[in-house]
N, CA, C and O atoms as CSV, one atom per row, in Angstrom:
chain,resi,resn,atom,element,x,y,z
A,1,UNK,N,N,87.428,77.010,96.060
A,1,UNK,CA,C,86.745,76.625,97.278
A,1,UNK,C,C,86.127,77.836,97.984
A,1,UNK,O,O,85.223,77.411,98.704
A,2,UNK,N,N,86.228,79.062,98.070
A,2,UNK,CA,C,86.340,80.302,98.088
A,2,UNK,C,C,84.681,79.915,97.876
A,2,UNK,O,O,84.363,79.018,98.657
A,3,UNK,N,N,83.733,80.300,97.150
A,3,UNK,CA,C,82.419,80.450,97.068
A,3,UNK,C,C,81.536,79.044,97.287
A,3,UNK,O,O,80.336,79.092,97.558
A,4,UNK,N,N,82.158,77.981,97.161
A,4,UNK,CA,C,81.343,76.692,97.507
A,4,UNK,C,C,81.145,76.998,99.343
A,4,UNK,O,O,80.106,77.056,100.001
A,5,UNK,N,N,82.348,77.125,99.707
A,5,UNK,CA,C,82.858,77.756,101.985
A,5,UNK,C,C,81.591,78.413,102.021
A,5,UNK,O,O,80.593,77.815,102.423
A,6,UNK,N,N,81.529,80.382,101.378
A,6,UNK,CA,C,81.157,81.007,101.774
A,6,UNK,C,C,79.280,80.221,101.451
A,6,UNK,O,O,78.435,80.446,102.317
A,7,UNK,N,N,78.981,79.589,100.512
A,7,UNK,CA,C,77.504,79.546,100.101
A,7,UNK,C,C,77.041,78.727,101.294
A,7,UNK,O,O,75.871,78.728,101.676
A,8,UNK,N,N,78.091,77.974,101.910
A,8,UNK,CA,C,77.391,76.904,102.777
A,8,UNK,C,C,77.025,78.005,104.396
A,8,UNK,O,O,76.754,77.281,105.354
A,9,UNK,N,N,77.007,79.133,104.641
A,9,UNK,CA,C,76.636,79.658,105.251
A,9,UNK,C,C,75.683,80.555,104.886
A,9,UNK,O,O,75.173,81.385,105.639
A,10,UNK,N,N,75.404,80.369,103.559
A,10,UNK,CA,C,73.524,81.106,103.713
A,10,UNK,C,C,72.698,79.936,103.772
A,10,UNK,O,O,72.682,78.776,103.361
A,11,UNK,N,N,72.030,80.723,104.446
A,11,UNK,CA,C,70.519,79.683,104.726
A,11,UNK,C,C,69.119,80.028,103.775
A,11,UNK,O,O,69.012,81.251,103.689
A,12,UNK,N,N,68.727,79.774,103.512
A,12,UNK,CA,C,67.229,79.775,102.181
A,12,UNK,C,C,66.227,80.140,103.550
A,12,UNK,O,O,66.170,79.448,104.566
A,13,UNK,N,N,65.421,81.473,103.284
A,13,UNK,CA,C,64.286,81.441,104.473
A,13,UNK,C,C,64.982,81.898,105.805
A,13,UNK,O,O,64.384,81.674,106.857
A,14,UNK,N,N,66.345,82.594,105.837
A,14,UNK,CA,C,66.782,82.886,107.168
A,14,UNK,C,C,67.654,83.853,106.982
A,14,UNK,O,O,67.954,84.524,107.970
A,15,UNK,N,N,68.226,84.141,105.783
A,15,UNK,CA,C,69.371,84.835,105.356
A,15,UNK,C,C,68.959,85.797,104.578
A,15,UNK,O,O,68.336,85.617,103.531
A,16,UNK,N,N,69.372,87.168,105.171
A,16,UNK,CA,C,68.622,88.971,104.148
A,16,UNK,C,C,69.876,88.978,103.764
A,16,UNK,O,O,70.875,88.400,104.191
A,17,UNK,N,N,69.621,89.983,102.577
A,17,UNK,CA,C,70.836,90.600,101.558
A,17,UNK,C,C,71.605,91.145,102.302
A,17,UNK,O,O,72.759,90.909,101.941
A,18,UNK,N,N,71.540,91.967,103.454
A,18,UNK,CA,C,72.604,92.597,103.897
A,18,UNK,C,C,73.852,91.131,105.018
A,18,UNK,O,O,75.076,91.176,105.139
A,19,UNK,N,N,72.989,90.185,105.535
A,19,UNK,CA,C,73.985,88.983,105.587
A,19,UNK,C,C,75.011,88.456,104.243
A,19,UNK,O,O,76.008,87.734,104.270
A,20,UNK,N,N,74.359,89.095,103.151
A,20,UNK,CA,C,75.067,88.016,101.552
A,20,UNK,C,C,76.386,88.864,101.674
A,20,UNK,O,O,77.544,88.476,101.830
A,21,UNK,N,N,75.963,89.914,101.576
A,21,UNK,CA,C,76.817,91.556,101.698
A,21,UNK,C,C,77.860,91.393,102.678
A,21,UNK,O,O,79.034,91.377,102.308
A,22,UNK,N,N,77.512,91.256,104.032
A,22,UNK,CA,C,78.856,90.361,104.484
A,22,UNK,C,C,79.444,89.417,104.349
A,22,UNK,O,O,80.652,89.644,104.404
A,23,UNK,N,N,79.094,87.961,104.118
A,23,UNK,CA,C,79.864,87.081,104.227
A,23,UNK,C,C,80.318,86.933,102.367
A,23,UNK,O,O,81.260,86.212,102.040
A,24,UNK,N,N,79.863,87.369,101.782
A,24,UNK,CA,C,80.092,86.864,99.991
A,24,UNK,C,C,80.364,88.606,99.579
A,24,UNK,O,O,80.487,88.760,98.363
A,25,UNK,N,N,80.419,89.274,100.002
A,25,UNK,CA,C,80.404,90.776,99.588
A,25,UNK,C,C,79.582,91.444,98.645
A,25,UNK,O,O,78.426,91.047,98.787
A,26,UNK,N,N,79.722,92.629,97.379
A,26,UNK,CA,C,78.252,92.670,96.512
A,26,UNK,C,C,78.840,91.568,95.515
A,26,UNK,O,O,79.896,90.974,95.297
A,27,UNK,N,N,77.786,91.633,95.133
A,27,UNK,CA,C,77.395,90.484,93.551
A,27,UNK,C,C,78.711,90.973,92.786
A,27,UNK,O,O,79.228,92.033,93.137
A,28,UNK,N,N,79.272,90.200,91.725
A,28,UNK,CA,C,79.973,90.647,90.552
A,28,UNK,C,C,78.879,90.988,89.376
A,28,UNK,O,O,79.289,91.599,88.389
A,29,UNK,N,N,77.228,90.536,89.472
A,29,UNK,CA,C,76.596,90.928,88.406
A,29,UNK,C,C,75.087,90.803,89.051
A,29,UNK,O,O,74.979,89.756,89.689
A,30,UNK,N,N,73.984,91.549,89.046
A,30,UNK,CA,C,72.967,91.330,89.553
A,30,UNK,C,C,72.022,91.410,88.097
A,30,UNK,O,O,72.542,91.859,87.076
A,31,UNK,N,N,70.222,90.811,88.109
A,31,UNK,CA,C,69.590,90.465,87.268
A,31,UNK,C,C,69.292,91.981,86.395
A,31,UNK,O,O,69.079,92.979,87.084
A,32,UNK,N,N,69.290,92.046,85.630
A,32,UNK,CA,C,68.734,93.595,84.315
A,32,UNK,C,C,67.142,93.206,84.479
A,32,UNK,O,O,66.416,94.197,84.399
A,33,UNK,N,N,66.456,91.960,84.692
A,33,UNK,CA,C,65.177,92.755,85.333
A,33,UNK,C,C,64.672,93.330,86.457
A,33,UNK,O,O,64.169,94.443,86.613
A,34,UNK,N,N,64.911,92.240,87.396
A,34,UNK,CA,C,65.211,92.716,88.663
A,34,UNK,C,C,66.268,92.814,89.108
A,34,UNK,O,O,67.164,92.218,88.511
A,35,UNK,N,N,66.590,93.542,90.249
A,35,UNK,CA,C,67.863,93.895,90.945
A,35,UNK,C,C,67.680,92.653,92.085
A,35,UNK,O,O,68.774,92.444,92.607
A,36,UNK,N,N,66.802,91.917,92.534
A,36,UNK,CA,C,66.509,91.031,93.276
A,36,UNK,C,C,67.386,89.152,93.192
A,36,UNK,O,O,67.385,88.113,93.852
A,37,UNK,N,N,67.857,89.571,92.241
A,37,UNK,CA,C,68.917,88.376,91.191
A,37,UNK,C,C,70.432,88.641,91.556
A,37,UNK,O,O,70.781,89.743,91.133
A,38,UNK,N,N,71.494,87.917,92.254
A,38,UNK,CA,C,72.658,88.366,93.075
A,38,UNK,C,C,73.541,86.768,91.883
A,38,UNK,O,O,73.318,85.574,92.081
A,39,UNK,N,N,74.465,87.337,90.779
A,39,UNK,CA,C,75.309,86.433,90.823
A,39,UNK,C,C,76.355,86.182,91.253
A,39,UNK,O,O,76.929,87.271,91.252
A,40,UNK,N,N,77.042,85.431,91.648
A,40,UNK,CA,C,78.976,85.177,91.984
A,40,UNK,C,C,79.519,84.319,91.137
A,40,UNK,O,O,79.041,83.261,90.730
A,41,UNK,N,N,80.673,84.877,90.853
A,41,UNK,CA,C,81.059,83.968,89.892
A,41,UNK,C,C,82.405,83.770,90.710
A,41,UNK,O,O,82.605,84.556,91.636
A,42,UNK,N,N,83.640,82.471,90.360
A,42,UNK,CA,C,84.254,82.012,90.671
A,42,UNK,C,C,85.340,81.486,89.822
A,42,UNK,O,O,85.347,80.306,90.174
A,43,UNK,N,N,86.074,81.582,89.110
A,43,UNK,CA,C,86.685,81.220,87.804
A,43,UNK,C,C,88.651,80.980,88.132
A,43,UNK,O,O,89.486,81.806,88.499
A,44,UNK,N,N,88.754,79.869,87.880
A,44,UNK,CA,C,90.348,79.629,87.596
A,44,UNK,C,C,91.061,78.793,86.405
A,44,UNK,O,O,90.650,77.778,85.842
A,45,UNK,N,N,92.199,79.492,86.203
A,45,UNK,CA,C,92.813,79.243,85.257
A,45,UNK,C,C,94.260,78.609,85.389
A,45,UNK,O,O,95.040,78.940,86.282
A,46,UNK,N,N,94.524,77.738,84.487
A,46,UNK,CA,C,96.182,77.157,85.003
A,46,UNK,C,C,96.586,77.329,83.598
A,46,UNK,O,O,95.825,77.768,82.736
A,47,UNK,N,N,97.675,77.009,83.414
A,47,UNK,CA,C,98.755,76.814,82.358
A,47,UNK,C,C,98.632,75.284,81.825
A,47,UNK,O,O,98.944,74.506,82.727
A,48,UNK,N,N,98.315,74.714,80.779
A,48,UNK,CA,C,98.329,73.646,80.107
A,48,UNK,C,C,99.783,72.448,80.189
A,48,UNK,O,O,100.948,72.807,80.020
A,49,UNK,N,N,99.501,71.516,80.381
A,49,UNK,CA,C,100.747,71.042,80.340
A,49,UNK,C,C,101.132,70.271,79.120
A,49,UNK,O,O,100.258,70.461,78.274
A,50,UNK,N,N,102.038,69.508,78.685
A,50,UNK,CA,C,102.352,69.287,77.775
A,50,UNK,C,C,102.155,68.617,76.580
A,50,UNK,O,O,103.061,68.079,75.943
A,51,UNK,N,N,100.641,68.646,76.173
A,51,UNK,CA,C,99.780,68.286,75.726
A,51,UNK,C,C,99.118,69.283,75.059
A,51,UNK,O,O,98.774,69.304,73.877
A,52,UNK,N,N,98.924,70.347,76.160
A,52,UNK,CA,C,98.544,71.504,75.207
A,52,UNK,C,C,98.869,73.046,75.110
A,52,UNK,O,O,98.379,74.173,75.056
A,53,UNK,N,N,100.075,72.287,75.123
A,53,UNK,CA,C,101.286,73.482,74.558
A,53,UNK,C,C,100.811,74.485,75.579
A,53,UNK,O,O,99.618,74.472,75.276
A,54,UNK,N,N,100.896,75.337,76.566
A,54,UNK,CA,C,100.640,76.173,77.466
A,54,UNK,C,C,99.523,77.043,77.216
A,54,UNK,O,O,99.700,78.259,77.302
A,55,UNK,N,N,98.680,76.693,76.994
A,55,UNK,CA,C,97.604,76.867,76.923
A,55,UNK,C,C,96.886,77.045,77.640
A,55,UNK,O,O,96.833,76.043,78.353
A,56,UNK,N,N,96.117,77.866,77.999
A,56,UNK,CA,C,95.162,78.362,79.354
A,56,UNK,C,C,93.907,76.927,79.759
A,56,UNK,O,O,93.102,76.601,78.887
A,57,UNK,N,N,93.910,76.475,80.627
A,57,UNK,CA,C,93.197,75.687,81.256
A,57,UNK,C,C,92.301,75.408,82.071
A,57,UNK,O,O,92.581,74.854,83.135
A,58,UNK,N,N,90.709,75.824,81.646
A,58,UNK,CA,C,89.916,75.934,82.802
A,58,UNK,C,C,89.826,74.842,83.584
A,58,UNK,O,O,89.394,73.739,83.250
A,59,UNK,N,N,90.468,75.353,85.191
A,59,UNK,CA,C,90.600,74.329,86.295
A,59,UNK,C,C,89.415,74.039,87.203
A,59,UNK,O,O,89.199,72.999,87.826
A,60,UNK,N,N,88.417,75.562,87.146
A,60,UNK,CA,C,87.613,75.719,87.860
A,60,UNK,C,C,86.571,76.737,87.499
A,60,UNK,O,O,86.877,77.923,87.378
A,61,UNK,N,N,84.990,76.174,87.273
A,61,UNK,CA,C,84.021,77.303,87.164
A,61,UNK,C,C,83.069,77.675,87.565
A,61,UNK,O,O,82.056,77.512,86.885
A,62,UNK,N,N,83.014,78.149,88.483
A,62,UNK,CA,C,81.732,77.672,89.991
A,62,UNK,C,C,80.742,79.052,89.934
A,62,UNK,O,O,81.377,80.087,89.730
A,63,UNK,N,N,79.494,79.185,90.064
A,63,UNK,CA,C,78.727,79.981,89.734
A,63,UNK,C,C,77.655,79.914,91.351
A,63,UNK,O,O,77.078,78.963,91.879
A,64,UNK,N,N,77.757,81.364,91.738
A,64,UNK,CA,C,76.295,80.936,92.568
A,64,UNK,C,C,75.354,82.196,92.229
A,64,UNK,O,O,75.487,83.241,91.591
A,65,UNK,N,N,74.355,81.587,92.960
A,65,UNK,CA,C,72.930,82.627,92.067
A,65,UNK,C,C,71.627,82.316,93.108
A,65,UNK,O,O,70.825,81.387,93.202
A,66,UNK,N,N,71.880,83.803,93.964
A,66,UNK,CA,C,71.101,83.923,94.731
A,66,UNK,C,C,70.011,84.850,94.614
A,66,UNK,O,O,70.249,86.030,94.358
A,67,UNK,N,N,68.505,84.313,94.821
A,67,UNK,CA,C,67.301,85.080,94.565
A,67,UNK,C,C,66.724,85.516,96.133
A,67,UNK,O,O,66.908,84.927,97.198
A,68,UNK,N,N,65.991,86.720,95.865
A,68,UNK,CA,C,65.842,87.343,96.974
A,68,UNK,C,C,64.543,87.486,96.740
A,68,UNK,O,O,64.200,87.498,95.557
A,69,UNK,N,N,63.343,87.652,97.959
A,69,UNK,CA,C,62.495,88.400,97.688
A,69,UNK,C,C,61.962,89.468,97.561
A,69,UNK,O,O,62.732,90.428,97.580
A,70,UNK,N,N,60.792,89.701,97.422
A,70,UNK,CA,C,60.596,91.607,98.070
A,70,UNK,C,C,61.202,92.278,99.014
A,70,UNK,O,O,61.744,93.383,99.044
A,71,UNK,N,N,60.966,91.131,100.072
A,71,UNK,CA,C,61.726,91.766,101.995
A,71,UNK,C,C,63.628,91.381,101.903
A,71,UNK,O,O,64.401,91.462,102.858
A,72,UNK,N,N,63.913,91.056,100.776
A,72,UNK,CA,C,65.151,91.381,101.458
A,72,UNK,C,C,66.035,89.573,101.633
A,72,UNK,O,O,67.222,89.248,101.617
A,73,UNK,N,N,64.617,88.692,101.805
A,73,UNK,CA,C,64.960,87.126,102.625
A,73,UNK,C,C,65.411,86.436,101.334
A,73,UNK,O,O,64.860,86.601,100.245
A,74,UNK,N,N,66.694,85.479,101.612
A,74,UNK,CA,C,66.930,84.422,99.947
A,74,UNK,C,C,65.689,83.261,100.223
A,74,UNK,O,O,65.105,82.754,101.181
A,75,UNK,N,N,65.689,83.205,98.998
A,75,UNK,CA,C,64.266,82.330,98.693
A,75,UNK,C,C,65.449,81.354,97.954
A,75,UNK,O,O,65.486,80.230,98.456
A,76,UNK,N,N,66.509,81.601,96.749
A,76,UNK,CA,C,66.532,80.517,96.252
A,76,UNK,C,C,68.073,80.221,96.214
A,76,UNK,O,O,68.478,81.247,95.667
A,77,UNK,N,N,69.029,79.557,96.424
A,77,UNK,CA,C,70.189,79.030,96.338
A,77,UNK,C,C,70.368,78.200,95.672
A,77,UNK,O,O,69.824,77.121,95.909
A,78,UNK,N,N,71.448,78.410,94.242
A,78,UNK,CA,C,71.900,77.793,93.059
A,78,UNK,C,C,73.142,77.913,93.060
A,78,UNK,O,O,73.607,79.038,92.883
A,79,UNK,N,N,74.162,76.603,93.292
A,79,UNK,CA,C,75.282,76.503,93.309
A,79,UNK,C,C,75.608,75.549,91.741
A,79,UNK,O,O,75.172,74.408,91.587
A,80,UNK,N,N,76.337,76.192,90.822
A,80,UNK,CA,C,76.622,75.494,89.670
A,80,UNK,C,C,78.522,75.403,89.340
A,80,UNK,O,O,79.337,76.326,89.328
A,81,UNK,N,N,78.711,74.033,89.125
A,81,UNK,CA,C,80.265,73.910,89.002
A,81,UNK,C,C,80.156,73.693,87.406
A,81,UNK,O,O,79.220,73.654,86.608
A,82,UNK,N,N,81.756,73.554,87.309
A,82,UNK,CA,C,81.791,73.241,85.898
A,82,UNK,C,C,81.030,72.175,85.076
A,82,UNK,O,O,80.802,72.241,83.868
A,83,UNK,N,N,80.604,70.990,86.084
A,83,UNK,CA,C,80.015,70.083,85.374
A,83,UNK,C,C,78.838,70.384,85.115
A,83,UNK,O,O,78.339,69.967,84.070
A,84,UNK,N,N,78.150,71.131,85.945
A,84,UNK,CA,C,76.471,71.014,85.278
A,84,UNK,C,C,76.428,72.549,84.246
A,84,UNK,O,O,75.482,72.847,83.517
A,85,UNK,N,N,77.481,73.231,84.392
A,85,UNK,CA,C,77.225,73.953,82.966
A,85,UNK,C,C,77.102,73.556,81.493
A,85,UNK,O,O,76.705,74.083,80.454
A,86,UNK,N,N,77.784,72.023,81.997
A,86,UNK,CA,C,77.456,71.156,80.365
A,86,UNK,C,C,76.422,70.773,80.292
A,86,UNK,O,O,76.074,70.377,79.180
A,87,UNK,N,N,75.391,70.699,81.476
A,87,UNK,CA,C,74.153,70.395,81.620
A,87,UNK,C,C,73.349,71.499,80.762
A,87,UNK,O,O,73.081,71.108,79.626
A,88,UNK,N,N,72.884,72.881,81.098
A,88,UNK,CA,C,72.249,73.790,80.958
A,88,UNK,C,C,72.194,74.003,79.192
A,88,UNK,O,O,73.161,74.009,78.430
A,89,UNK,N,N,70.934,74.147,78.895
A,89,UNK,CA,C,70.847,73.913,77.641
A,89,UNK,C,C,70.084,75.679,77.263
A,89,UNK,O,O,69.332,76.303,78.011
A,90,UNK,N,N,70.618,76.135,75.828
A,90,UNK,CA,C,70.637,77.511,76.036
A,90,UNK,C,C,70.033,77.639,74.327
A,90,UNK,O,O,70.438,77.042,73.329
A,91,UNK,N,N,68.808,78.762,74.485
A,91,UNK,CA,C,68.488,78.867,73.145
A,91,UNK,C,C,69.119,79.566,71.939
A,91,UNK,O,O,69.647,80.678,71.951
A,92,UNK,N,N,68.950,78.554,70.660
A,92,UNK,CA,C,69.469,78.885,69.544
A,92,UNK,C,C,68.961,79.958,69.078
A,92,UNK,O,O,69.676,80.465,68.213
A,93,UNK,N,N,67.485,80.823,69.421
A,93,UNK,CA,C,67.190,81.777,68.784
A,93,UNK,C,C,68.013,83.208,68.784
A,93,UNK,O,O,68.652,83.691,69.718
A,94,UNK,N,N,67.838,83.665,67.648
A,94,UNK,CA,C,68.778,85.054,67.329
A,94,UNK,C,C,68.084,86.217,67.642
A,94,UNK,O,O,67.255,86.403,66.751
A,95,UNK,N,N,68.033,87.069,68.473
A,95,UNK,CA,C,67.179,88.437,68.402
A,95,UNK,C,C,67.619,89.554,67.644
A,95,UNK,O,O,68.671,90.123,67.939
A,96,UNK,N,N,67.032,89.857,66.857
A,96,UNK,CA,C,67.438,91.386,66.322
A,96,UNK,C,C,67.089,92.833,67.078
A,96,UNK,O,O,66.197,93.296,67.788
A,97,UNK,N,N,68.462,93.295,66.430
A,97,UNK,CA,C,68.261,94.577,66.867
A,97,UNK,C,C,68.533,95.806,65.313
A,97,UNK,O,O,69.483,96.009,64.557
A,98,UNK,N,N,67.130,96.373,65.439
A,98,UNK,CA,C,67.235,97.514,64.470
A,98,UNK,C,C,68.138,98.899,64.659
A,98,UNK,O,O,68.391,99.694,63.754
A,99,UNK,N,N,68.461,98.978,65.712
A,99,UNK,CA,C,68.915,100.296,66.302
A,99,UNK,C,C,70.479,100.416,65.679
A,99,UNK,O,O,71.193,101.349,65.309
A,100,UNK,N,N,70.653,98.504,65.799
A,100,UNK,CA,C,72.235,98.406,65.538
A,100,UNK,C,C,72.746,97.940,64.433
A,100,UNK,O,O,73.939,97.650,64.337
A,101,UNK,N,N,71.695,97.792,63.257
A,101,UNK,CA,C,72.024,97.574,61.876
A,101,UNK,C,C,72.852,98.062,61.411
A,101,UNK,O,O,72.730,99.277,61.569
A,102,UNK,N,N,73.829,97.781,60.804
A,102,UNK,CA,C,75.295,98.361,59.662
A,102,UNK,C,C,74.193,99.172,58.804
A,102,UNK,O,O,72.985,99.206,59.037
A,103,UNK,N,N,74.867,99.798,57.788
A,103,UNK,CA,C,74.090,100.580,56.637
A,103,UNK,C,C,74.901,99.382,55.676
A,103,UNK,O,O,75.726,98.483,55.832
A,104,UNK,N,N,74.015,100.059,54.491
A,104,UNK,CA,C,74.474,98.898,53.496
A,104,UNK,C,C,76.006,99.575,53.261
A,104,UNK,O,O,76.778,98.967,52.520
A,105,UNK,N,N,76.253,100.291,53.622
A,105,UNK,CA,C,77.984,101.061,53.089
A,105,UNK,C,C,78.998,100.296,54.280
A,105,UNK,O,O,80.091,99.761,54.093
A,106,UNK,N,N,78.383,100.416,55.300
A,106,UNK,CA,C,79.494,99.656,56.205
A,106,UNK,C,C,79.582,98.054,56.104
A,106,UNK,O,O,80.560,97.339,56.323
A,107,UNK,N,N,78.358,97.715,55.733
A,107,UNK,CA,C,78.469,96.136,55.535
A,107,UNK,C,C,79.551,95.991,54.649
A,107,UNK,O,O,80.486,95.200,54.781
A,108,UNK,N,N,79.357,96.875,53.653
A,108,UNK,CA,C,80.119,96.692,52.105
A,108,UNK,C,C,81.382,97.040,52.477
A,108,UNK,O,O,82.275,96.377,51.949
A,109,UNK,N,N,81.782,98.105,53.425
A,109,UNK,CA,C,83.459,97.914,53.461
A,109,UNK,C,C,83.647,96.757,53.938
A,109,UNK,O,O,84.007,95.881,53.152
A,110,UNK,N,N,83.466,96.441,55.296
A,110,UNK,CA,C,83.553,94.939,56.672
A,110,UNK,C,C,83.639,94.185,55.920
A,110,UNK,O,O,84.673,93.557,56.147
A,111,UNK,N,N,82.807,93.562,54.499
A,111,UNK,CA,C,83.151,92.569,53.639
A,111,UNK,C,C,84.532,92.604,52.760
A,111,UNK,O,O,85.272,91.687,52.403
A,112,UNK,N,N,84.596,94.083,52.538
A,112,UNK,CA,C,85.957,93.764,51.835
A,112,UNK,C,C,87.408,94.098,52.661
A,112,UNK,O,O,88.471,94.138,52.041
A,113,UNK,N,N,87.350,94.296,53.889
A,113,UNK,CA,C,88.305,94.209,54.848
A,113,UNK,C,C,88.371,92.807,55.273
A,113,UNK,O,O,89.433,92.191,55.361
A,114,UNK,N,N,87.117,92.272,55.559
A,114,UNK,CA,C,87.511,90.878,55.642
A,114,UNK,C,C,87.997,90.452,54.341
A,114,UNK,O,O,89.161,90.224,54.670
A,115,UNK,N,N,87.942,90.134,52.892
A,115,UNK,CA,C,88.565,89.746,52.059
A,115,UNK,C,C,89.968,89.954,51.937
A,115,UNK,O,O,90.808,89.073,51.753
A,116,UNK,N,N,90.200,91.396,52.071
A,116,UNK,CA,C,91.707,92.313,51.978
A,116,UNK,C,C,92.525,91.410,53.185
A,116,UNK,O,O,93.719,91.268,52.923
A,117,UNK,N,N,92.088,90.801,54.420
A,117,UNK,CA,C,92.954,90.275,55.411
A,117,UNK,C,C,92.812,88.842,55.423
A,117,UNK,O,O,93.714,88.371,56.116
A,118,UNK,N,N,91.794,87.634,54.781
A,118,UNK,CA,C,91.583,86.523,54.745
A,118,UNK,C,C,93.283,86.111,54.001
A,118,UNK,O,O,93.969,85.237,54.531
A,119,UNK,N,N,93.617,86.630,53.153
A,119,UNK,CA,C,94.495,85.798,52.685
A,119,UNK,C,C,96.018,86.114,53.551
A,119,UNK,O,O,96.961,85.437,53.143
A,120,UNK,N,N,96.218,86.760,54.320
A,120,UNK,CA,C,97.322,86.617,55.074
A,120,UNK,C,C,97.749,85.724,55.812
A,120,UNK,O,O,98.824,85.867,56.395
């Protein structure tokens, strides 16, 4: 309840970053293009009950995601709970990266370390 409380006191068009900064404190993660991108995240966990053997249990996963403009003012307020993350649909494409290619020697051990430990 903790970030659903605090979101209902920003206002869209009335509220600067240094208001977010007080009442929600800094971001836990802001945007890698712009710095103008403020996320919060919100996350709880319980113990499973007897069904699934004690097992960690997401109880709660609440996301907010506030956009700012040039001056400072929120333009956009996005409150997401656990349910509409089943909503959000996310692409299958793979990007490569050349920088971080194995050599063909490390592929070739990683394959046979995975073999050497598959059968345990």
């Amino acid at each position: 309840m903790f970030l659903e409380n605090r979101s209902k006191k920003l206002y869209v068009n009335k509220t600067n970053s240094n208001d977010v900064l007080k009442i929600m404190g800094s971001p836990q993660i802001t945007s890698i293009t712009d710095k103008k991108t403020w996320f919060y995240v919100e996350r709880t966990l319980s113990k499973g009950k007897l069904h699934r053997l004690g097992k960690n249990v997401l109880k709660k996963n609440n996301v907010l995601v506030l956009e700012f403009n040039k001056f400072g003012i929120l333009e956009n307020k996005v409150f997401l709970n656990k349910e509409d993350r089943k909503k959000l649909a996310f692409s299958k494409d793979i990007t490569t990266n050349e920088i971080s290619q194995k050599s063909f020697i490390a592929k070739f051990l990683s394959s046979i370390r995975e073999k050497m430990y598959s059968n345990r």
